[in-house]
C-alpha positions in Angstrom: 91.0 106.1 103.4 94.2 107.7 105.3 92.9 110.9 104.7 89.6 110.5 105.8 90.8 108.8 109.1 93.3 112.0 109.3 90.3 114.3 109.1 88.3 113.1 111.6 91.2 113.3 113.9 92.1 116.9 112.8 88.6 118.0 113.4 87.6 116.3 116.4 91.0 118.0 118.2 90.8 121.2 116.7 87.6 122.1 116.2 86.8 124.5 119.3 90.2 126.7 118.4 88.9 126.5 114.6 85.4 128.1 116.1 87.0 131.0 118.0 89.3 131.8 114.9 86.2 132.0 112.4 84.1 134.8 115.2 87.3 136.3 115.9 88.0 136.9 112.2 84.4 137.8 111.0 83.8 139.7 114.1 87.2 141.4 115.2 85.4 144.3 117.0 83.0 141.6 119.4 86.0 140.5 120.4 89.4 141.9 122.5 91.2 138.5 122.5 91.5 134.6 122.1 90.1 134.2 125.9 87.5 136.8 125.7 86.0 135.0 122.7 85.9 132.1 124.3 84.0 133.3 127.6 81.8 134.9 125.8 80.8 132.0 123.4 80.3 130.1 126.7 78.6 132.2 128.5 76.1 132.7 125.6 75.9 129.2 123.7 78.0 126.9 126.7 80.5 124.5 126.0 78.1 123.5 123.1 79.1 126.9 121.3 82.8 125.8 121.1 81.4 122.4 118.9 79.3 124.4 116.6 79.2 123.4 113.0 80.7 119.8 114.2 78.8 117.9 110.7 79.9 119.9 108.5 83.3 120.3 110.3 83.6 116.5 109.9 82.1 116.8 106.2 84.5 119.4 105.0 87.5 117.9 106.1 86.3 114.1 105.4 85.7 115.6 101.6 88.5 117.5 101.8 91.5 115.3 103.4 89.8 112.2 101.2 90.6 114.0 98.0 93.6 115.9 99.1 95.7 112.9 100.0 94.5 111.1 97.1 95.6 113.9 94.6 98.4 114.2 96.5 99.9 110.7 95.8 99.4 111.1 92.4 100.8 114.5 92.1 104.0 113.2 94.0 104.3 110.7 91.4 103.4 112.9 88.6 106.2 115.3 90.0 108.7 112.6 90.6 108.3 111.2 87.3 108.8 114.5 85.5 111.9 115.1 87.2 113.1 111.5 87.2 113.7 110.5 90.3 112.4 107.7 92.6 113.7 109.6 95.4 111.3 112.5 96.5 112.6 115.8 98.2 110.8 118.1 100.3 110.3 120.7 97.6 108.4 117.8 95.5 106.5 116.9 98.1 105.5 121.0 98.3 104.8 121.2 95.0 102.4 117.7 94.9 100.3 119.6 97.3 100.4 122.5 95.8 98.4 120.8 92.8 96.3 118.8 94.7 94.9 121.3 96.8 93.5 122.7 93.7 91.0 119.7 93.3 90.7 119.1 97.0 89.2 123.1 97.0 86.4 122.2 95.4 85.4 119.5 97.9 85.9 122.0 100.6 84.2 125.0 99.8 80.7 124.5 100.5 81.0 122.4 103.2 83.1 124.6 105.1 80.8 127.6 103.5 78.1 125.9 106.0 80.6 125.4 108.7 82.0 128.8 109.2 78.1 130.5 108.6 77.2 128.0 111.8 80.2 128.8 113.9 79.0 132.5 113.5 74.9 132.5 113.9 74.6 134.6 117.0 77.0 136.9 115.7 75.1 137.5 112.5 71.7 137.6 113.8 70.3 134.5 112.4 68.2 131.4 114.2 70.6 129.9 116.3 68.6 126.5 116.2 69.2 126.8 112.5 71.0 123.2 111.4 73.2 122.2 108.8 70.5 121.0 106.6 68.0 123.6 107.2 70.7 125.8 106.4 71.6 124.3 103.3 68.3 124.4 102.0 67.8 128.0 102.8 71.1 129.0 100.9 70.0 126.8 97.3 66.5 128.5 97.8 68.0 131.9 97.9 71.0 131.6 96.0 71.0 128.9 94.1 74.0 126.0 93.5 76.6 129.2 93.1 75.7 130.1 96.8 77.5 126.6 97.6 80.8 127.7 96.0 80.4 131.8 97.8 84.2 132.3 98.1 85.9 129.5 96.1 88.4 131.7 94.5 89.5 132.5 98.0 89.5 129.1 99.0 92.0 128.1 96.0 93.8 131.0 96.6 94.6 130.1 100.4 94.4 126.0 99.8 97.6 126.1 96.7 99.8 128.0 98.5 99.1 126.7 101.9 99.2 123.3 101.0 102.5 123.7 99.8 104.0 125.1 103.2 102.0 122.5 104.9 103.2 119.2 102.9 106.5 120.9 102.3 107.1 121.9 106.1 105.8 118.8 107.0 108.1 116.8 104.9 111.0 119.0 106.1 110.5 118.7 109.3 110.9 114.9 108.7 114.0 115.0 107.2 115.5 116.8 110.2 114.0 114.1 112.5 115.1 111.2 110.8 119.1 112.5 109.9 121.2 109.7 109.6 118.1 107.0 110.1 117.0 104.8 107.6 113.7 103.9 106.4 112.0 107.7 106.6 108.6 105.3 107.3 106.5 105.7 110.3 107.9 103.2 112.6 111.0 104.8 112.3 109.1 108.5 112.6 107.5 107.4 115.5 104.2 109.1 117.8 106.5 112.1 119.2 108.4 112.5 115.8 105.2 112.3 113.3 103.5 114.9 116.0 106.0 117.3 115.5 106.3 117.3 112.0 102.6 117.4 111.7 102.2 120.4 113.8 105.6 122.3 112.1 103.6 121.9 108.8 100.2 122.9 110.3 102.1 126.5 111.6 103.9 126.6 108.4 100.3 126.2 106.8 98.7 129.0 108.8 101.6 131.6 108.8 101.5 131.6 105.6 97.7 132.2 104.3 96.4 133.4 107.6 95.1 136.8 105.6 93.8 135.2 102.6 91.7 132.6 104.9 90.4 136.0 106.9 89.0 137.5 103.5 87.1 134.2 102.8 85.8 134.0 105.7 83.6 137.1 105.5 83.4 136.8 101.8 81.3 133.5 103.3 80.1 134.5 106.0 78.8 138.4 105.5 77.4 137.8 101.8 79.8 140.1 100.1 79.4 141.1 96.7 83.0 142.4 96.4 86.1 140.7 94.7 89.0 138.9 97.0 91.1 141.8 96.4 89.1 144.5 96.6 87.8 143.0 99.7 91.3 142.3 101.5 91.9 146.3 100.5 88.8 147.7 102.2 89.5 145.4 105.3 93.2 146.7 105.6 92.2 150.3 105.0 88.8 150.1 107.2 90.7 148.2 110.5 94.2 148.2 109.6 96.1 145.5 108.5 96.5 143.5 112.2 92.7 143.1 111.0 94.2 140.0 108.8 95.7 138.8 111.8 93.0 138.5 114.0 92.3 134.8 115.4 95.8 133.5 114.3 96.7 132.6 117.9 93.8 129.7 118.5 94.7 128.7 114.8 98.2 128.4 115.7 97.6 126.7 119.2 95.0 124.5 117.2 97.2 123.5 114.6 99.7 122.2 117.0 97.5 118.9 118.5 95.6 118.8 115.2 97.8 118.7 112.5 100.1 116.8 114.8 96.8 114.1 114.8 96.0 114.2 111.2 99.3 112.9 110.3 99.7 110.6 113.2 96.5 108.5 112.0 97.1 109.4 108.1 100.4 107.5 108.4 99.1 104.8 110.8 96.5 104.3 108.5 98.3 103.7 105.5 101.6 101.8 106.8 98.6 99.6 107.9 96.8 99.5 105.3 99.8 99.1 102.6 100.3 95.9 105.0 96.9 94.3 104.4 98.0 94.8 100.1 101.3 93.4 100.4 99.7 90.3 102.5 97.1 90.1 99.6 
């Protein structure tokens, strides 16, 4: 329940950045910069292009963050108890969502399959009144169940590793906050000091696998028959390799308020809702 309440607050923050990063990505030659995209996508769509793919937004991080957090408490204890301690590091905490981003991929992938092909319907010539359902539909009609999971290899490869910098950062950046201080819960955290770590581990999340989520998303978006790495080659040697870059800065500016939200009510959420167990 903390994670679903940290995913609707990570999407509904972040959600026009995360638009302009998927066109910019997909569509690197449409596009000069971060601002041009965006005038552009108003000009054509209006403010309403920015929330494009807002359901399945919500119900790819909703599936996601709900099985992500959960895995991710049980990987910390499985990690804690195989190294035999009761007192987690930040390189645990890394590692617990390293695993549980494994699971939490499959959750994620067709859902945010949908979400990126609606973020990018003008761009690929396809009925822009076209909703999520519709959409759905058309994809299981053409393609079948395995048109759902299009890029699922990518998405594990950039959720295990990214997960890691984002849980590790996160929990890093903690530890630096709270030096010297004593419980390392939330109320001692506090608003500023949870935002900060939240968005630290969002950057550290995005620095890290910004190429790997650039190959997935036109491995989802364009169709593509081609592997992950064959893929990642052609695009380096067709456009260079700044081409794996392009739409990092409205991920990183994104990142900053959203991440910074996600943990704010993931914590909230369970510090309050460990209270209502403890009073039962």
């Amino acid at each position: 329940m903390a994670g679903l309440t940290g995913g609707v607050a990570n999407v509904m923050v972040g959600l026009p950045f995360d638009t302009m990063k998927v066109k910019m990505q997909t569509f690197p030659h449409l596009y000069t910069n971060t601002m041009d995209c965006i005038k552009q996508t108003i000009k054509k769509d209006s403010w309403r292009g920015l929330y494009a793919g807002t359901g399945p937004a919500l119900a790819a991080s909703l599936s996601e963050n709900s099985v992500l957090f959960g895995a991710y408490g049980l990987c910390q204890q499985m990690v804690c108890h195989l190294r035999q301690t009761t007192s987690c590091q930040p390189i645990d905490y890394a590692i617990a969502g390293f695993f549980a981003a494994f699971f939490s991929s499959f959750a994620l992938c067709p859902t945010e399959l949908i979400k990126c092909k609606l973020q990018a319907l003008r761009e690929t010539g396809l009925n822009t009144h076209i909703g999520p359902i519709q959409l759905t539909r058309q994809i299981l009609q053409v393609e079948g169940i395995a048109g759902m999971y299009r890029g699922l290899t990518a998405t594990i490869a950039r959720e295990m590793p990214g997960y890691f910098c984002f849980f590790g950062g996160y929990e890093l950046a903690k530890k630096f906050l709270l030096v010297n201080t004593e419980p390392t819960d939330v109320k001692s955290l506090g608003l500023l000091k949870t935002t900060i770590a939240g968005s630290f581990g969002g950057m550290c999340l995005w620095s890290a696998i910004f190429p790997i989520d650039v190959v997935k998303s036109r491995i989802q978006i364009g169709g593509s028959g081609k592997s992950f790495t064959v893929l990642m080659a052609d695009i380096v040697r067709r456009e260079g390799l700044t081409a794996l870059y392009k739409g990092l800065t409205p991920t990183l500016v994104r990142t900053i308020p959203s991440s910074g939200a996600l943990f704010v009510a993931y914590e909230n959420t369970k510090h309050l809702l460990m209270k209502v167990v403890d009073t039962v």
